[in-house]
N, C-alpha and C positions, 0 to 999 in steps of 0.2 A: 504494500500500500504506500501510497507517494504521502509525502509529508506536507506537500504544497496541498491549500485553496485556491481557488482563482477569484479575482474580485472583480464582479459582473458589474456594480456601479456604485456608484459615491455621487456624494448628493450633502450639500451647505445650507442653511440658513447666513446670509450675511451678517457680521458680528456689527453688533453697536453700542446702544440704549433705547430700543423701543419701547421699554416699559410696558411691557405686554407677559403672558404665561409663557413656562417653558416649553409645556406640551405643542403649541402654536409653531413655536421653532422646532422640536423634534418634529413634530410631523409633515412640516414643510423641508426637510432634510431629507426625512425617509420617501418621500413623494418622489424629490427628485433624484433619489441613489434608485429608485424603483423605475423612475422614466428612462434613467440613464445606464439600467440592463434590457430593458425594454420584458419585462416581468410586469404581472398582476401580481396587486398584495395577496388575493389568495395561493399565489405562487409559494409562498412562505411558509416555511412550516416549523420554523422557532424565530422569536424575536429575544435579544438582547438587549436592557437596557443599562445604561451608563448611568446610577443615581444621583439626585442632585440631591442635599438636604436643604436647600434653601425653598425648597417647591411644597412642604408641607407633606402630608403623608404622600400625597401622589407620585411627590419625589421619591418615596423612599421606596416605590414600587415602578419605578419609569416605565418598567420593559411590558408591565402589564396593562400601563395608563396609554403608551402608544400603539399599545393595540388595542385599545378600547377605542379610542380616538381614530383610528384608521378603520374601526368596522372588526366586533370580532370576528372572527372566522376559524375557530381551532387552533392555532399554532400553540407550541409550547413557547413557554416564555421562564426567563431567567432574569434575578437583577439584581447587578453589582457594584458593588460603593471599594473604593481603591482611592480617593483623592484624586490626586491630580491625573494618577494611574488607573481613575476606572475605565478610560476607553479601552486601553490596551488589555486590561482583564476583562472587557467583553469581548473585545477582537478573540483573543484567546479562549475563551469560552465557546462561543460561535464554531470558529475552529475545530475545536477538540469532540462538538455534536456532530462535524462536517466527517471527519476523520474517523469517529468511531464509525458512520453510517446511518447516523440515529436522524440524521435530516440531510436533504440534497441540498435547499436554500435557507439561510440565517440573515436575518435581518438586525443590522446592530446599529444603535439611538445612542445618542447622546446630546442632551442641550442645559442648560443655565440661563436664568433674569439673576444677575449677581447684584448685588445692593452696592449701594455708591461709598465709593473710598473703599479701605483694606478690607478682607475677610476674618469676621469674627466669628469666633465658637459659637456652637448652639448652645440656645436658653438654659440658664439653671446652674446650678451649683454644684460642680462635680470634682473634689479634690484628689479624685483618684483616676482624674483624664489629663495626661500632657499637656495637651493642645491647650486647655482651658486656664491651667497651672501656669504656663509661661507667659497668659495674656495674666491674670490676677498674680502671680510674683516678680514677673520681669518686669511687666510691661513690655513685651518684645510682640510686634505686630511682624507681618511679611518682611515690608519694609525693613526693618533693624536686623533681622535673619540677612536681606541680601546685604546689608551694608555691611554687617563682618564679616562674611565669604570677601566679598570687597576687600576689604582692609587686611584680610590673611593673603589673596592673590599679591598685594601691592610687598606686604612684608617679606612672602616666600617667595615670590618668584620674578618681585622688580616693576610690575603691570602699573600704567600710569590712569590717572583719568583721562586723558586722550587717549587712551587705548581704549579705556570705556566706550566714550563718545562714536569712535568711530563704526562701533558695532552697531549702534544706534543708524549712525549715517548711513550704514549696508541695507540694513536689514528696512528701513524706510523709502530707502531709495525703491525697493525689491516693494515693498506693501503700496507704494505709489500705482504698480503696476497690476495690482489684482484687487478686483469688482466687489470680490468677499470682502476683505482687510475694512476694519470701522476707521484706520486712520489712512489716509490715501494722499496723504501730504510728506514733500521730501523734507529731509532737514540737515543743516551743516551742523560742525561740530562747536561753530560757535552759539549755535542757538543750545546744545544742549548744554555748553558751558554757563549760560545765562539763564538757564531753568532753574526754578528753585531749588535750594538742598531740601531733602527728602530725609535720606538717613545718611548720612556725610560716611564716603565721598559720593554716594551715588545723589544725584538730582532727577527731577521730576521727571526729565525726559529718557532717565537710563532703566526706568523701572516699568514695567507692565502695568496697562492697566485692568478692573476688571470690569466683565462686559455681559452682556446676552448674546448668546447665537447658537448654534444647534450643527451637528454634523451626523450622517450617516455611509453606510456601507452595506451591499447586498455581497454576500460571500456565498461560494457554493461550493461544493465539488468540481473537478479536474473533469468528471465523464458526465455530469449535468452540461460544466460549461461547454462541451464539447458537444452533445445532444441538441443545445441553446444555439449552434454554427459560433460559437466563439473559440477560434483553433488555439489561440496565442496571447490569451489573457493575460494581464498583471497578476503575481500571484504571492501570497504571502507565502514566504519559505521557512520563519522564524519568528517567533514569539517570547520575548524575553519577559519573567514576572520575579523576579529573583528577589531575596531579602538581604540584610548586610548579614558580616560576619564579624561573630566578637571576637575580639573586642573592635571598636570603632573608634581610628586613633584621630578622624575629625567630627565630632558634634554635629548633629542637625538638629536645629528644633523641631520640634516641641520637648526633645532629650537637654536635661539642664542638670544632671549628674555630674559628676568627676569624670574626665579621662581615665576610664579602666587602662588605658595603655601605658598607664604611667608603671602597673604593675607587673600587666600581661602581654608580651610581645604581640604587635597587631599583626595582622594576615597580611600579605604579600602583596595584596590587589584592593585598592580602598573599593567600596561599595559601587559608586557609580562606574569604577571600570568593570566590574565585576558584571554589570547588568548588560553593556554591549557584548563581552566577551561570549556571555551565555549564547547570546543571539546569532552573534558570527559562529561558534560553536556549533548550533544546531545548521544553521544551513550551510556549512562547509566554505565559507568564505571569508576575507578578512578587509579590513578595514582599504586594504590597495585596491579591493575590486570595484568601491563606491563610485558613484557619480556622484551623487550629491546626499545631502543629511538634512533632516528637520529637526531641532533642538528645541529644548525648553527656556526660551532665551527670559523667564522670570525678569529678572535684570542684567546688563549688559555684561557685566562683569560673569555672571554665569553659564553666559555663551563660551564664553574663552575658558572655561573650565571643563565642557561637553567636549572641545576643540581634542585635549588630552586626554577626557576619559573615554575616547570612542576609537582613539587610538588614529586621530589625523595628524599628531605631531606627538612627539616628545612632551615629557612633565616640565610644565614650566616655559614653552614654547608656544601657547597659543596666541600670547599678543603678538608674537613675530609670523606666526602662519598667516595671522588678521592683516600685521601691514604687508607683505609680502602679496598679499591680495588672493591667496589662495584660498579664500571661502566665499570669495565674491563670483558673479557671474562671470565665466571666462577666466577662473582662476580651476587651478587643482582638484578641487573638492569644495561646489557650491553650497554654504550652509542658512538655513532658513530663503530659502526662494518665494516662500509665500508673503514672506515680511515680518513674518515669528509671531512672537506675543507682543512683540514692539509695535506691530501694525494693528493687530488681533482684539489684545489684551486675552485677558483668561475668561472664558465658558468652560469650567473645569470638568462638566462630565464629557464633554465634546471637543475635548482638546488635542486628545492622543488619537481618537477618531478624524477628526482635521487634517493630523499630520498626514495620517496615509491616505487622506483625499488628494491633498497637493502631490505626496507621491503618485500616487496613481495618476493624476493626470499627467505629472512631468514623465511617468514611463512609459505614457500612452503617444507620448508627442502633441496635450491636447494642452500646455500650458502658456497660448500666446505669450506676448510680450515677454512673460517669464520664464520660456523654453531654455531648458538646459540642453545644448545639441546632445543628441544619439545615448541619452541617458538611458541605463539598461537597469543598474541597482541603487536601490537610496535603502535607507535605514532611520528611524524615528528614535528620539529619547527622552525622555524625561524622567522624574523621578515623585511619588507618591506621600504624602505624608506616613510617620509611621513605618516605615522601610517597606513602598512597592517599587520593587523595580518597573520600568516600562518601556520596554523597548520593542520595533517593530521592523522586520526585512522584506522588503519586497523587490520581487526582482518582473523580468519582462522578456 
């Protein structure tokens, strides 16, 4: 049995603030991942949703609310909450019903209405949930997490805030060009030097913001897709969902313990290299075979940290791959094409689902203006609250 799916279609909500329900955008997504296999929704015969907990209980059952909303009809339904990593543990999911045999098509949602300014825990008092601990002991919002990743790049490895800026400048430049992106304006590196500080060193314009929008994917089988006359599909080869390994010798929040490493020798591979590695691992390929990569570019500074943990330069080397221009268009290894989260902001059930729509078009050759020429593989990354790995291979 082949380890690939093929991915019949992908399908967006454009990202903004309409102030509107999430389900609105998921199934405005799934509409068009459904037009864009040329499938009836009775075609489907499991749905995956990507939870949102900002959406009230309906969130907390997405996969079963966008099939109510699209009309039931039977399909099984699954729904999973991963943070920033639920899309990619629905892709995964999906997958893994495609591969046993237990469905031909899967249909996998994801959308968010994110509330304005940072993301705050759910309601109530829970002193035995991280996430909640480090908003009531630190005070540590999103914002202050990127600004010390920030401030450790700059100590260990020299990264400037022009280095920052300029990820900003790419990766805008790039969201200029695509219709989805809620921010569709270029920017120089002086405007983002002139943006307010945020969490010093990063300023307004280095940090993501959060959004509404919704993304899907119709996945199937290899001998559906081929039943369907689709000979040469995009096709997911690899699915990375990996957890860290202790000890953890750099901090994530909502973790506000000691460095256990002070006692325990750390592992060989920090966490976020560990989640590509899995990924190239399972599809038998490595980082030199990419065309291009979608990243979790949170803030600028975190781009250039994907840069090394995905294995496109050396530790400590990602602000020199940045000016060197090898992540830009017509460089080496194009990273974020669609404009990232810089253009985006966060819909975080539909974010890892995103990634592999802009893949999928750029392997399909359907990504106007932002065509990467004769692009064959890309790879997706991000990372989950709580330790989800997320990563995603598709080749063509």
């Amino acid at each position: 049995m082949t380890a690939e799916v093929a991915v019949l279609g992908a399908g967006m909500h454009p990202w903004g603030k309409w102030g509107r329900g999430f389900v609105e955008y998921g199934v405005a997504a799934a509409r068009a991942a459904l037009a864009d296999a040329g499938l009836d929704w009775r075609d489907v015969g499991a749905v995956v949703g990507a939870d949102t907990v900002r959406g009230g209980y309906p969130g907390y059952v997405a996969g079963a609310t966008f099939a109510k909303a699209l009309g039931w009809q039977g399909a099984r339904v699954t729904n999973v909450y991963a943070a920033c990593a639920s899309g990619a543990q629905a892709i995964d999911t999906a997958r893994a019903r495609i591969l046993a045999g237990l469905t031909d098509v899967a249909l996998v949602v994801g959308a968010d209405a994110a509330p304005k300014g940072f993301f705050r825990p759910a309601g109530g008092d829970r002193p035995d949930d991280p996430d909640w601990l480090r908003f009531r002991v630190l005070g540590a919002t999103n914002p202050t997490y990127f600004g010390l990743y920030a401030r450790r790049r700059m100590a260990v490895h020299g990264d400037t805030v022009e280095d920052f800026a300029q990820v900003k400048v790419k990766n805008a430049a790039m969201g200029a060009l695509n219709p989805r992106a809620r921010y569709r304006k270029r920017v120089t590196a002086e405007e983002v030097a002139a943006s307010p500080v945020v969490a010093d060193p990063l300023r307004l314009l280095d940090i993501c913001a959060t959004s509404d929008g919704g993304a899907a994917l119709v996945l199937s089988s290899m001998e559906f897709a081929r039943r369907h006359g689709v000979a040469e599909p995009v096709r997911i080869r690899a699915v990375s969902t990996v957890t860290p390994r202790y000890p953890s010798a750099v901090l994530d929040l909502p973790d506000i313990a000691t460095d256990s490493a002070v006692a325990v020798e750390p592992p060989d591979e920090p966490f976020r290299a560990s989640i590509a590695r899995a990924a190239y691992e399972e599809a038998g390929i490595g980082p030199e075979d990419l065309s291009l990569a979608e990243v979790y570019d949170l803030s600028t500074a975190l781009e250039l940290q994907w840069y090394e943990d995905l294995g496109l330069c050396g530790e400590g080397e990602g602000a020199k791959l940045l000016r060197e221009g090898a992540t830009a268009p017509g460089g080496r290894i194009p990273v974020n094409t669609s404009g990232g989260l810089a253009s985006f902001g966060e819909a975080v059930p539909a974010q890892a689902i995103a990634q592999v729509c802009e893949l999928t078009w750029q392997l399909r050759g359907q990504a106007g203006e932002r065509q990467i020429p004769h692009a064959r593989v890309g790879v997706t990354a991000n990372q989950g609250l709580f330790g989800h790995g997320s990563a995603v291979l598709a080749v063509r």
